[in-house]
PQR file with spaces between the fields and no chain letter, atoms N, CA, C, O and H, PARSE charges and radii, in Angstrom:
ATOM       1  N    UNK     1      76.691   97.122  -85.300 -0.4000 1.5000
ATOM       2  CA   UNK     1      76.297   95.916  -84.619 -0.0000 2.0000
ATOM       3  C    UNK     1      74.803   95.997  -84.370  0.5500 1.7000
ATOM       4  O    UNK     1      74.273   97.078  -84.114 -0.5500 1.4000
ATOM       5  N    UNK     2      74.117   94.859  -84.442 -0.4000 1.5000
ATOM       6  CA   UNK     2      72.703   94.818  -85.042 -0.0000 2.0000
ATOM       7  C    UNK     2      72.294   93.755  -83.641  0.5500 1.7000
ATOM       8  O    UNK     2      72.556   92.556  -83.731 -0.5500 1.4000
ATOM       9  H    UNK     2      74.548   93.980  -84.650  0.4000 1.0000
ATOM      10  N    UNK     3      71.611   94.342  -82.315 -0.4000 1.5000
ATOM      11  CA   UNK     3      70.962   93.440  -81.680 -0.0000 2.0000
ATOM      12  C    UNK     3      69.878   93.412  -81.479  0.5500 1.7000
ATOM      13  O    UNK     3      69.219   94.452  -81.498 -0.5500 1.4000
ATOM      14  H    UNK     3      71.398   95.317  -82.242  0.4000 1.0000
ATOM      15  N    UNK     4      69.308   92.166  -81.209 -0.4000 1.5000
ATOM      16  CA   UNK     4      67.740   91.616  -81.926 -0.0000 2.0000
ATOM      17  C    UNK     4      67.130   91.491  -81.100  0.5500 1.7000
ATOM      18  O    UNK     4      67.886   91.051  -80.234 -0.5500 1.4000
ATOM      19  H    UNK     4      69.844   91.321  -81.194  0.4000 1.0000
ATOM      20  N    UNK     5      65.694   91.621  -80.501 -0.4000 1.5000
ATOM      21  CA   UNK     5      65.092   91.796  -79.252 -0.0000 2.0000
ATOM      22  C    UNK     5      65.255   90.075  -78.639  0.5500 1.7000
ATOM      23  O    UNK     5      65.356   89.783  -77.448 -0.5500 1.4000
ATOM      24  H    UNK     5      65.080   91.979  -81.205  0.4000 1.0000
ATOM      25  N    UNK     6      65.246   89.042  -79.851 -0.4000 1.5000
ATOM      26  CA   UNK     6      64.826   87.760  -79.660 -0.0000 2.0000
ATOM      27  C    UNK     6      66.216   87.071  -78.955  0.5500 1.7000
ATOM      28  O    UNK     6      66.119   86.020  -78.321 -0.5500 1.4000
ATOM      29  H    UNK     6      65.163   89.280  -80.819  0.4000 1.0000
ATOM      30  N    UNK     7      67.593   87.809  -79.140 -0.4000 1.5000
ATOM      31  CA   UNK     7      68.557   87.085  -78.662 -0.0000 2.0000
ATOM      32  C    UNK     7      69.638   86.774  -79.848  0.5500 1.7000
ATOM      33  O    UNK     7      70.593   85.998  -79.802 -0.5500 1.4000
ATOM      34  H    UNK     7      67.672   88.662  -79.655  0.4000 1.0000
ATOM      35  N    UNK     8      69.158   87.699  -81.041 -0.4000 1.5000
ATOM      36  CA   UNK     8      70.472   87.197  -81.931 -0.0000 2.0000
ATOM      37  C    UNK     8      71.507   88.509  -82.121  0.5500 1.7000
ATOM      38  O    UNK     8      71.418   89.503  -81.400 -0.5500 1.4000
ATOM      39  H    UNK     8      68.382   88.329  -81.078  0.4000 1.0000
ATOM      40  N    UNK     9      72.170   88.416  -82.837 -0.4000 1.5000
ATOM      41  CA   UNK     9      73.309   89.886  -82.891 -0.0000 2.0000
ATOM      42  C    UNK     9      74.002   89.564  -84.598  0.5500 1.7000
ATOM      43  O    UNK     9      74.165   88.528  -85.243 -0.5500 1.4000
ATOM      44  H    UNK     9      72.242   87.609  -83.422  0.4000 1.0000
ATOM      45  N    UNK    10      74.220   90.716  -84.819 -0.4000 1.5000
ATOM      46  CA   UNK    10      75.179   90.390  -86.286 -0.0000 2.0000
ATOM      47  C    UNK    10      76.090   91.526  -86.103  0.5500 1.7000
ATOM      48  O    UNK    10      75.611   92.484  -85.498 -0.5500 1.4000
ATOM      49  H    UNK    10      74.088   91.558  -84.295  0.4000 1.0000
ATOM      50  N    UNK    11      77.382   91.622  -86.526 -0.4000 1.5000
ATOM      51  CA   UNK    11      78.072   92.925  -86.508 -0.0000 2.0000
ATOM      52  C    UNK    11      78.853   92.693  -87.921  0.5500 1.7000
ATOM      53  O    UNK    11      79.702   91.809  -88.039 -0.5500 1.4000
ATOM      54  H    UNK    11      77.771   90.843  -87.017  0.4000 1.0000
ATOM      55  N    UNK    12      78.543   93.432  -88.812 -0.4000 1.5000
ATOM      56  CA   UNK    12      79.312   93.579  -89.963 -0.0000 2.0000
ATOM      57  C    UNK    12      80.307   94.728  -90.003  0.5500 1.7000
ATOM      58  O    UNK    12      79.883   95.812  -89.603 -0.5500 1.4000
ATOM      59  H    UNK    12      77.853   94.149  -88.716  0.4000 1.0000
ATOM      60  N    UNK    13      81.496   94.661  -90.402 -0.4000 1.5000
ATOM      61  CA   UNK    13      82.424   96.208  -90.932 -0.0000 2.0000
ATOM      62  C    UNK    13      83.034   95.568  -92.266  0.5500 1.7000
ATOM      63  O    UNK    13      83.512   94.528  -92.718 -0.5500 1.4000
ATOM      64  H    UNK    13      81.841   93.781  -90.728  0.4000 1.0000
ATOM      65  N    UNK    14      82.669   96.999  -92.623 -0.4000 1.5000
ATOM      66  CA   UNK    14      83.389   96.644  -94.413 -0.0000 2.0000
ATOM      67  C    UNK    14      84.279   98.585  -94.342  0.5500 1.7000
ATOM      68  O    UNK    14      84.112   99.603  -93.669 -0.5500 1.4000
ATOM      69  H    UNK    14      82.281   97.844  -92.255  0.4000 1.0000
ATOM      70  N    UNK    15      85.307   98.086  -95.619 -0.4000 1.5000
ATOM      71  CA   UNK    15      86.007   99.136  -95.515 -0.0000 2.0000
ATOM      72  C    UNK    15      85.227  100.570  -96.542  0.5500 1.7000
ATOM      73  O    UNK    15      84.898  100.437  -97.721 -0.5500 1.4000
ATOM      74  H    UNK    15      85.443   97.260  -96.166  0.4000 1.0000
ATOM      75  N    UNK    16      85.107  101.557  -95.924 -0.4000 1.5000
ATOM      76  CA   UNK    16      84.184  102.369  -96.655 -0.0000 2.0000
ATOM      77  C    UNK    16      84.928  102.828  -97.785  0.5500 1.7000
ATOM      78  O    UNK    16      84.633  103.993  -98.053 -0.5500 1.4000
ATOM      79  H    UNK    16      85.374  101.666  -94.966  0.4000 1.0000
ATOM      80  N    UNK    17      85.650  102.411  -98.421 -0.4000 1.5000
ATOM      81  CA   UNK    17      86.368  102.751  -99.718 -0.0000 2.0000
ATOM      82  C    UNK    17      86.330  101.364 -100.799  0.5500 1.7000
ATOM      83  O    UNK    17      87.017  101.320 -101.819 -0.5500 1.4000
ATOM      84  H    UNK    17      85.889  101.465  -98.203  0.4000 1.0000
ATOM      85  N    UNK    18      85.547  100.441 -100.434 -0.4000 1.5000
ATOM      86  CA   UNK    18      85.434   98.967 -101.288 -0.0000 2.0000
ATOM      87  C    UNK    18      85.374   99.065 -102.652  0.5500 1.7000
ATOM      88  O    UNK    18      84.514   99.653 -103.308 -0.5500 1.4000
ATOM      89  H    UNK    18      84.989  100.477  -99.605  0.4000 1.0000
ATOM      90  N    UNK    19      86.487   98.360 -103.115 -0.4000 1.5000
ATOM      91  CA   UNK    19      86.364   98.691 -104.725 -0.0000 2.0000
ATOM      92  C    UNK    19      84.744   97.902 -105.168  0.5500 1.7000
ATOM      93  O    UNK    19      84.073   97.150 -104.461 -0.5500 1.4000
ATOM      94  H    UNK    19      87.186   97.882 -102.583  0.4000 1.0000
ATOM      95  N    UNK    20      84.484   98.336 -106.413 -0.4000 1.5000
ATOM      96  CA   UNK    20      83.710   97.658 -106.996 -0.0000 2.0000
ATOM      97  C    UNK    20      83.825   96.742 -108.143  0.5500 1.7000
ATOM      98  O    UNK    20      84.702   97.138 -108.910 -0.5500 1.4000
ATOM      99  H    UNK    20      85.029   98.947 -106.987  0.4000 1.0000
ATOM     100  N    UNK    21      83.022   95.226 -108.691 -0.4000 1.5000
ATOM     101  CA   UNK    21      83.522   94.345 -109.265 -0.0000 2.0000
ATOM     102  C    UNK    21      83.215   94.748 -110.621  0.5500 1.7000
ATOM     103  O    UNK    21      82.005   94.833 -110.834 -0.5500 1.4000
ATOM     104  H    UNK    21      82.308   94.904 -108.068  0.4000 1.0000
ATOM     105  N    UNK    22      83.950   95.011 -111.569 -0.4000 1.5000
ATOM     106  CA   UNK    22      84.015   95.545 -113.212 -0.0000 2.0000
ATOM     107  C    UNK    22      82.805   94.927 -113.421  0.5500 1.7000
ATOM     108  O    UNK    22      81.842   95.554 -113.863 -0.5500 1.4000
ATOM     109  H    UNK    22      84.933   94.942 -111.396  0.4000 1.0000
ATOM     110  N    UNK    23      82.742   93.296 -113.039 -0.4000 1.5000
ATOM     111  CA   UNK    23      81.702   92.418 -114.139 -0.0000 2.0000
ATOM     112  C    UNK    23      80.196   92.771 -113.378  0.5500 1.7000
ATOM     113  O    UNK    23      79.192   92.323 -113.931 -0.5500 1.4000
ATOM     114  H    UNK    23      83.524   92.786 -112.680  0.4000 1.0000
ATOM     115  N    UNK    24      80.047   93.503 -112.221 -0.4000 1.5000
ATOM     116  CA   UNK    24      78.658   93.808 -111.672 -0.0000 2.0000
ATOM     117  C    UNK    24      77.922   92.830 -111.328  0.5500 1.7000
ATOM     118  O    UNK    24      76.693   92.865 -111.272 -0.5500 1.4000
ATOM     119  H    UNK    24      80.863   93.867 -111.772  0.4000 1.0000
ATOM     120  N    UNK    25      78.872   91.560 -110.986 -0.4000 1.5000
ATOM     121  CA   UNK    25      78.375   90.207 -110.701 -0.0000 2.0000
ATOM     122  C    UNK    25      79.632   89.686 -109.507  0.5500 1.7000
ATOM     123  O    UNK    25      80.757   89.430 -109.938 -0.5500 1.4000
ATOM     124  H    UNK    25      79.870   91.531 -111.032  0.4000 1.0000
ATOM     125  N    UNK    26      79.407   89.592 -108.377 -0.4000 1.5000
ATOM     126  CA   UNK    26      80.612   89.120 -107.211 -0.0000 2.0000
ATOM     127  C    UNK    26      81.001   87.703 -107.788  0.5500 1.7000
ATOM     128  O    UNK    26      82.177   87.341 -107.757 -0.5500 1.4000
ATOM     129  H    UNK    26      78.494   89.800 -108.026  0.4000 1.0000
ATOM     130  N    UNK    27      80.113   86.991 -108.257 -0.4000 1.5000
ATOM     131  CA   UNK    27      80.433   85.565 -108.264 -0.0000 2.0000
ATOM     132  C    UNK    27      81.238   85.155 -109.451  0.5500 1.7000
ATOM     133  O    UNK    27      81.460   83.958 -109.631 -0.5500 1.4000
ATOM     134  H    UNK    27      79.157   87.286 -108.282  0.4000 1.0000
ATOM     135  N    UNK    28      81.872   86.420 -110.602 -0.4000 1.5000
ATOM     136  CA   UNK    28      82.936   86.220 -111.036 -0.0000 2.0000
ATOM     137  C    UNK    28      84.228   87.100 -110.882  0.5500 1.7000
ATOM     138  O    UNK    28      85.166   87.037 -111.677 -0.5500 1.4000
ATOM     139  H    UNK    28      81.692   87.392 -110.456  0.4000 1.0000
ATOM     140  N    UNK    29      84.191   87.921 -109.793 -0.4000 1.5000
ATOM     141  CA   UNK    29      85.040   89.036 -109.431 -0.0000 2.0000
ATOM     142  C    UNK    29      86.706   87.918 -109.608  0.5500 1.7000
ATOM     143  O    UNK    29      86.945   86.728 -109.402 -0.5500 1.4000
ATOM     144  H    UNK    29      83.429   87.972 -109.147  0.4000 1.0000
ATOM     145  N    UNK    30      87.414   88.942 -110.020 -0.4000 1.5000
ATOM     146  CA   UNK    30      88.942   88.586 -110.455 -0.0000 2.0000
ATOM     147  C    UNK    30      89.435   88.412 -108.729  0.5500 1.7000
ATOM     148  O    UNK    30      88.885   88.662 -107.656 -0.5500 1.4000
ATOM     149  H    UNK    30      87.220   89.908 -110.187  0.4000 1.0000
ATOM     150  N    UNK    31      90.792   87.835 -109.149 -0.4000 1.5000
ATOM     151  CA   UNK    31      91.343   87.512 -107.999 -0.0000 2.0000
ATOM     152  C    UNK    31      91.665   89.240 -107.015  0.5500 1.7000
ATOM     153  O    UNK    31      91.388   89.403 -105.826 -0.5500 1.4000
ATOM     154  H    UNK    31      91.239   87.631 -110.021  0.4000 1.0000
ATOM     155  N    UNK    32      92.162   90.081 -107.748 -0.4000 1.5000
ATOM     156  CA   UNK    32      92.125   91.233 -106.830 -0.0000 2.0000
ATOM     157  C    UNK    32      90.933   91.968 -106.116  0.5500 1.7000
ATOM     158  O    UNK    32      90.908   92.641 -105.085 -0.5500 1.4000
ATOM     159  H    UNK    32      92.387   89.948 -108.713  0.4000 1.0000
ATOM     160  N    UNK    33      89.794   91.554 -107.157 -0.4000 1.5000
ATOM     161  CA   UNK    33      88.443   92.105 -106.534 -0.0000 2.0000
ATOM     162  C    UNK    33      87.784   91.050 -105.170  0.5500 1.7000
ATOM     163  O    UNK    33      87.004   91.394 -104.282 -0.5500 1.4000
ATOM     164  H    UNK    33      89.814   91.008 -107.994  0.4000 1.0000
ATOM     165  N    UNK    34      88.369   89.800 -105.382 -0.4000 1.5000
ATOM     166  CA   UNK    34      87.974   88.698 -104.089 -0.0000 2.0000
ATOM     167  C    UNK    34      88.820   89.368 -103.356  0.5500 1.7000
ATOM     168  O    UNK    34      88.313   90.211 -102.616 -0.5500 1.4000
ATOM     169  H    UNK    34      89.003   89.521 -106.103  0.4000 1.0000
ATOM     170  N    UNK    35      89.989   89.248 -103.333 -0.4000 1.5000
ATOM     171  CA   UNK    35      90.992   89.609 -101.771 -0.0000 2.0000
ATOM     172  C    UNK    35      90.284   90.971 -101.445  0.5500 1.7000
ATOM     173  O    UNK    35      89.745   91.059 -100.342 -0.5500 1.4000
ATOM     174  H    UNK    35      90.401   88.563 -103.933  0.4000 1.0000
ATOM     175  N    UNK    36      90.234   92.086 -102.338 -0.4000 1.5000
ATOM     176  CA   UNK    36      89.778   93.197 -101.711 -0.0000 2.0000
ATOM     177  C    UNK    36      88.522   93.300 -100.538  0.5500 1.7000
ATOM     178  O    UNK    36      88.424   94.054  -99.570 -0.5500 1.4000
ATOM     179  H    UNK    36      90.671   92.015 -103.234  0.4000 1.0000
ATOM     180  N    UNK    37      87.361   91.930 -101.174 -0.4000 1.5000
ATOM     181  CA   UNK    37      86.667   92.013 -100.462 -0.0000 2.0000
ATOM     182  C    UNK    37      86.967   91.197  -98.899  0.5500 1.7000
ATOM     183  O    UNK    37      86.318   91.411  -97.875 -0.5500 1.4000
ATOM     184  H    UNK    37      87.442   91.317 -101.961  0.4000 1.0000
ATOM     185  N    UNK    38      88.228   90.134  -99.051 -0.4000 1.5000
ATOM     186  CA   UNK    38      87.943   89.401  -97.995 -0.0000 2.0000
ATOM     187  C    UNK    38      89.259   90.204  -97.445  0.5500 1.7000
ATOM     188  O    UNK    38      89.468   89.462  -96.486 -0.5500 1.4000
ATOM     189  H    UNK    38      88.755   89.960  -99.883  0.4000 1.0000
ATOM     190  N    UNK    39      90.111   91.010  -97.376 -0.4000 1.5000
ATOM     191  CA   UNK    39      90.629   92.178  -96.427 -0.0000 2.0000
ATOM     192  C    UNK    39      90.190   93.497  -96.406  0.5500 1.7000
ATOM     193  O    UNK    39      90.879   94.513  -96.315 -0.5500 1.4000
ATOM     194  H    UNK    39      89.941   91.613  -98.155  0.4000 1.0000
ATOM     195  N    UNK    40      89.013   93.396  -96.497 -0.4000 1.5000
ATOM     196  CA   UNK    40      88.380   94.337  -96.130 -0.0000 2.0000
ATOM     197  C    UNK    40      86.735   94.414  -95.835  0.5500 1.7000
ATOM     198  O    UNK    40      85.976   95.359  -96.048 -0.5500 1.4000
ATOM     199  H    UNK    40      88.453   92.570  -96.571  0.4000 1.0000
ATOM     200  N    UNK    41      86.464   93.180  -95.308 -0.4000 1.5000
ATOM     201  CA   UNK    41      85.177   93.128  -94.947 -0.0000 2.0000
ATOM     202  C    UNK    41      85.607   91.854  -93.479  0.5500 1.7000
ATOM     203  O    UNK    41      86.540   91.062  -93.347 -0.5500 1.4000
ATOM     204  H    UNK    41      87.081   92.412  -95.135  0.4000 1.0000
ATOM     205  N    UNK    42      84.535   92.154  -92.690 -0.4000 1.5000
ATOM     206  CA   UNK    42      84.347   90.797  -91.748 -0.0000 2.0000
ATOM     207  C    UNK    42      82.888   91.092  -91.209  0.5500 1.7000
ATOM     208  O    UNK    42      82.351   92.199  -91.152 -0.5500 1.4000
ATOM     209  H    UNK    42      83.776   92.796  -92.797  0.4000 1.0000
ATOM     210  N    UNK    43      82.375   89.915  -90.837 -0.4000 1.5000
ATOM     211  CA   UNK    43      81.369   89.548  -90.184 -0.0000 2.0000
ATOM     212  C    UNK    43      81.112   88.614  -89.348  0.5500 1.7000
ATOM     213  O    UNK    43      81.301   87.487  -89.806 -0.5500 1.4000
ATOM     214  H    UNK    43      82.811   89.016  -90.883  0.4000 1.0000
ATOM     215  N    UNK    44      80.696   88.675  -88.129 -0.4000 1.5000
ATOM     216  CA   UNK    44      80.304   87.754  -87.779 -0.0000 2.0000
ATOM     217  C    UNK    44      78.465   87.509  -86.997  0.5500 1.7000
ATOM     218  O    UNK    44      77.711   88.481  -87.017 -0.5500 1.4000
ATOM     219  H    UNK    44      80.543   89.591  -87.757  0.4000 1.0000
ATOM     220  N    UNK    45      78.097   86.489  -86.532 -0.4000 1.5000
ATOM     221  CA   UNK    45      76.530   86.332  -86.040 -0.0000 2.0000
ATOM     222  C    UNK    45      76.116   85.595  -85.136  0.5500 1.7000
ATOM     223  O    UNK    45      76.598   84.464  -85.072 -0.5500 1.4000
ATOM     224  H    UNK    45      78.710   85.699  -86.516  0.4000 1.0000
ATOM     225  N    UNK    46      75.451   85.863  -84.500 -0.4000 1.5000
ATOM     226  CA   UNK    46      75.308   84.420  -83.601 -0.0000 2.0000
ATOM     227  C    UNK    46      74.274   84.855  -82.178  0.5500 1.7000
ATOM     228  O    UNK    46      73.610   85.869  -82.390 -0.5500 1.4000
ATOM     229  H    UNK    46      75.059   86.782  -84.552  0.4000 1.0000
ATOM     230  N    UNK    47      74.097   84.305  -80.978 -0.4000 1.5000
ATOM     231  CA   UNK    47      73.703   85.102  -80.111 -0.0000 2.0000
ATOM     232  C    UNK    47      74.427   85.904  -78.786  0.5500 1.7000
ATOM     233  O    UNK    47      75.618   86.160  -78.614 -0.5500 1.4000
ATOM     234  H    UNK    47      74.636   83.481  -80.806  0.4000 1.0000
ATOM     235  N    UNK    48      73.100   86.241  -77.804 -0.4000 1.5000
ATOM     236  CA   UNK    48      73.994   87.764  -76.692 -0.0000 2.0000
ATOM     237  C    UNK    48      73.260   87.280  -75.601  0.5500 1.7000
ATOM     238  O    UNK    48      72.163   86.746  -75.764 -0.5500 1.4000
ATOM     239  H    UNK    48      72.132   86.033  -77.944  0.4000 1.0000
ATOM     240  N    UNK    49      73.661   87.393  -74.751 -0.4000 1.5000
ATOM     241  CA   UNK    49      72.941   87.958  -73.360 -0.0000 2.0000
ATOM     242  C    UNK    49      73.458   88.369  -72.809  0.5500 1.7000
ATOM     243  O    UNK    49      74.686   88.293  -72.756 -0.5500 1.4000
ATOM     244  H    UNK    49      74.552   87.827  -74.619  0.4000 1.0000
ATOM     245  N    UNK    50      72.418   89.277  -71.848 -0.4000 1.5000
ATOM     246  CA   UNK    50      72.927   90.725  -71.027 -0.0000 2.0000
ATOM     247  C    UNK    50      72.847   90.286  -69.747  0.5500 1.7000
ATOM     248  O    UNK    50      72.188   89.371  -69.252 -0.5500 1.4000
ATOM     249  H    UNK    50      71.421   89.339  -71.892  0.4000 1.0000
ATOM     250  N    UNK    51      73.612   91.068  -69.278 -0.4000 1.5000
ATOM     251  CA   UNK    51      73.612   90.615  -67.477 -0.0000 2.0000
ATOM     252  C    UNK    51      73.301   92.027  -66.850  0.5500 1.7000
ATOM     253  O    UNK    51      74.256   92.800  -66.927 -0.5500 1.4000
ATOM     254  H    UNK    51      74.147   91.811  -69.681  0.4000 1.0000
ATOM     255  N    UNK    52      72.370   92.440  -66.352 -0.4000 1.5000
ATOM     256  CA   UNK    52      71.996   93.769  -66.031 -0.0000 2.0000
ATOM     257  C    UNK    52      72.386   94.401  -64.717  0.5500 1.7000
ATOM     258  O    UNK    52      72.507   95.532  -64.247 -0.5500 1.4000
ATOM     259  H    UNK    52      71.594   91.812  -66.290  0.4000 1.0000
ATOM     260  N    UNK    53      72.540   93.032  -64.313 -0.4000 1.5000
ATOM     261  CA   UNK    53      73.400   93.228  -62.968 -0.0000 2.0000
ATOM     262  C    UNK    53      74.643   94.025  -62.439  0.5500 1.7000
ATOM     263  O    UNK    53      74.915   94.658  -61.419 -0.5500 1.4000
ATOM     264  H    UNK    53      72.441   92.113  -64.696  0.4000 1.0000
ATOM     265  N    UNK    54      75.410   93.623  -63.876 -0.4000 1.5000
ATOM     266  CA   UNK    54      76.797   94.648  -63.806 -0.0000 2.0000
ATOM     267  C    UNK    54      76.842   95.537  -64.918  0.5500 1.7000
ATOM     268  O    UNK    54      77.585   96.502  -65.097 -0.5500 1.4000
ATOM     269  H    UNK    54      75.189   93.109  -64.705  0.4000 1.0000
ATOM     270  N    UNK    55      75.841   95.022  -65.715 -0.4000 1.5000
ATOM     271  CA   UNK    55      76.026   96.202  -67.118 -0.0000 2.0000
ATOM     272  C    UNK    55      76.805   95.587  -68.087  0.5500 1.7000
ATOM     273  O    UNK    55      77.631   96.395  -68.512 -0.5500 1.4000
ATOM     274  H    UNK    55      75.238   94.238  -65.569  0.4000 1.0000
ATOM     275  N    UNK    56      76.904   94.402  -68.666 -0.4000 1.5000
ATOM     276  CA   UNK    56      77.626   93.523  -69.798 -0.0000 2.0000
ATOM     277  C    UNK    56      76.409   93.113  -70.469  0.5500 1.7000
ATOM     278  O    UNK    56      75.180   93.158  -70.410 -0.5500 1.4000
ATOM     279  H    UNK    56      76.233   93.745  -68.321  0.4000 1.0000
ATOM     280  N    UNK    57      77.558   92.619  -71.248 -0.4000 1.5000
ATOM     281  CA   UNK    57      76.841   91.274  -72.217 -0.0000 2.0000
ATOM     282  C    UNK    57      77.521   90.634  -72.954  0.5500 1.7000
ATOM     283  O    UNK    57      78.611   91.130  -73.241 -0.5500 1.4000
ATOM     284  H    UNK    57      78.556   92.582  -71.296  0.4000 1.0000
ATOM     285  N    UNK    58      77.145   89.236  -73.576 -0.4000 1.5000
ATOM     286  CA   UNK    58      78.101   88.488  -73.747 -0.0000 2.0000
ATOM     287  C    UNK    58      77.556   87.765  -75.148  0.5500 1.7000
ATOM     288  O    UNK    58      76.491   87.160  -75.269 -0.5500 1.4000
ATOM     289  H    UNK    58      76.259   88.833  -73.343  0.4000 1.0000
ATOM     290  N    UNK    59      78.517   87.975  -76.123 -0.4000 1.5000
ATOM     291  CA   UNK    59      78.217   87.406  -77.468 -0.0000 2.0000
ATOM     292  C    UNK    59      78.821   85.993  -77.751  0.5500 1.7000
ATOM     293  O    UNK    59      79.977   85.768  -77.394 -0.5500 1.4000
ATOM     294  H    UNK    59      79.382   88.467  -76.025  0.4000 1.0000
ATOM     295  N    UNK    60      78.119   85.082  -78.348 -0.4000 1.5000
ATOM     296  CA   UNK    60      78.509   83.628  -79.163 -0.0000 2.0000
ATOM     297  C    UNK    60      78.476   84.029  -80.347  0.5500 1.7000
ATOM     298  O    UNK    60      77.639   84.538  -81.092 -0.5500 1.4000
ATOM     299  H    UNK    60      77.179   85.265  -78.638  0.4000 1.0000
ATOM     300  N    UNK    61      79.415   83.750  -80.393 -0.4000 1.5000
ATOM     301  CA   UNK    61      79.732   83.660  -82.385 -0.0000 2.0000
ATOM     302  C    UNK    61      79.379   82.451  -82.807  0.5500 1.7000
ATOM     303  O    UNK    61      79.983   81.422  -82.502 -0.5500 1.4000
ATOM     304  H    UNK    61      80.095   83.337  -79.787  0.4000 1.0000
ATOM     305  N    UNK    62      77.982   82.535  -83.819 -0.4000 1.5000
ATOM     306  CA   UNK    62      77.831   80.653  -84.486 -0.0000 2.0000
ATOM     307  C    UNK    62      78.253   80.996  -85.799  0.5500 1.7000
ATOM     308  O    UNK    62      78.228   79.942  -86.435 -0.5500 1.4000
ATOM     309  H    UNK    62      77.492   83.371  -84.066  0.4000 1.0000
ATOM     310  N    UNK    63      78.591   81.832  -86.462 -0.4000 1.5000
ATOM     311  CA   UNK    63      78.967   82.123  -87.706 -0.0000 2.0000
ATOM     312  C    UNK    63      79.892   83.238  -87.863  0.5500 1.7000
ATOM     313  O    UNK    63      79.862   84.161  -87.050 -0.5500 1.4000
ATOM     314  H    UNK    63      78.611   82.688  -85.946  0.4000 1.0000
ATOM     315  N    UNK    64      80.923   83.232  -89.089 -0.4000 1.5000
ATOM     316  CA   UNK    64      81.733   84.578  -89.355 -0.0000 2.0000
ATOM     317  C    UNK    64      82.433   84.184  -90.561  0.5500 1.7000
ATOM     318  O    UNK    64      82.592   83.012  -90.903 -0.5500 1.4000
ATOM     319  H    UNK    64      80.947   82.482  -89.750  0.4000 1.0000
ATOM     320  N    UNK    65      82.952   85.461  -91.354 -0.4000 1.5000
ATOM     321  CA   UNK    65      83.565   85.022  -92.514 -0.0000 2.0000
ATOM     322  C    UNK    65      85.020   85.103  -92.312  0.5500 1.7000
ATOM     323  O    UNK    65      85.648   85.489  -93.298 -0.5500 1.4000
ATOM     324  H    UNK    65      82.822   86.413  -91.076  0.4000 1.0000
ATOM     325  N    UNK    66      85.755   84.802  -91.162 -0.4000 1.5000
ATOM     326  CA   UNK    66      87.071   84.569  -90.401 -0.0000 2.0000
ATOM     327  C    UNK    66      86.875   83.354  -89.529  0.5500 1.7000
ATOM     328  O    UNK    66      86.926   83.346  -88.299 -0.5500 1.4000
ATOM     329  H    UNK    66      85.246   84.489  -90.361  0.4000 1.0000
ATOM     330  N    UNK    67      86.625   82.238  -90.393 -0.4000 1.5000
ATOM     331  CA   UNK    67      86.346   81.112  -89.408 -0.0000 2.0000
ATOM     332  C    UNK    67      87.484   80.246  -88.584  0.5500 1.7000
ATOM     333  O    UNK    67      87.398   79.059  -88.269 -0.5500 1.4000
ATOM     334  H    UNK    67      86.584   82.244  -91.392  0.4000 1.0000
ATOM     335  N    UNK    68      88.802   81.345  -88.264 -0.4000 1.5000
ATOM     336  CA   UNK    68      89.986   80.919  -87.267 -0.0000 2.0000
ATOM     337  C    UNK    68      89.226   81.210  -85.907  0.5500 1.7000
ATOM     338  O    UNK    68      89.790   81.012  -84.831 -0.5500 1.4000
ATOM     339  H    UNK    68      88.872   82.309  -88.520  0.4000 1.0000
């Protein structure tokens, strides 16, 4: 998780065993090489603020690649 002095945040996890796409190009990966990537990656981005008061902070998600 990646926080930004300015107020933004990103947290990516991908699975550290990710296959790789035969054609060395994502944008024609076969149907097993897409699912692999989309159960086994997520992201999301957006902004944070901290409350120093109690020791939190609090993230908005404006983007993610699980958009439920």
């Amino acid at each position: 998780m990646i926080f930004e002095p300015n107020g933004y945040h990103a947290l990516i996890i991908t699975r550290s065993d990710m296959p790789k796409f035969a054609s060395g190009n994502r944008a024609s990966g076969t149907a097993d090489e897409n699912k692999s990537v989309v159960l086994g990656t997520v992201v999301y981005f957006g902004t944070y603020q901290v409350n120093e008061a109690d020791g939190t902070y609090t993230v908005q998600v404006d983007g993610t690649t699980f958009p439920n």
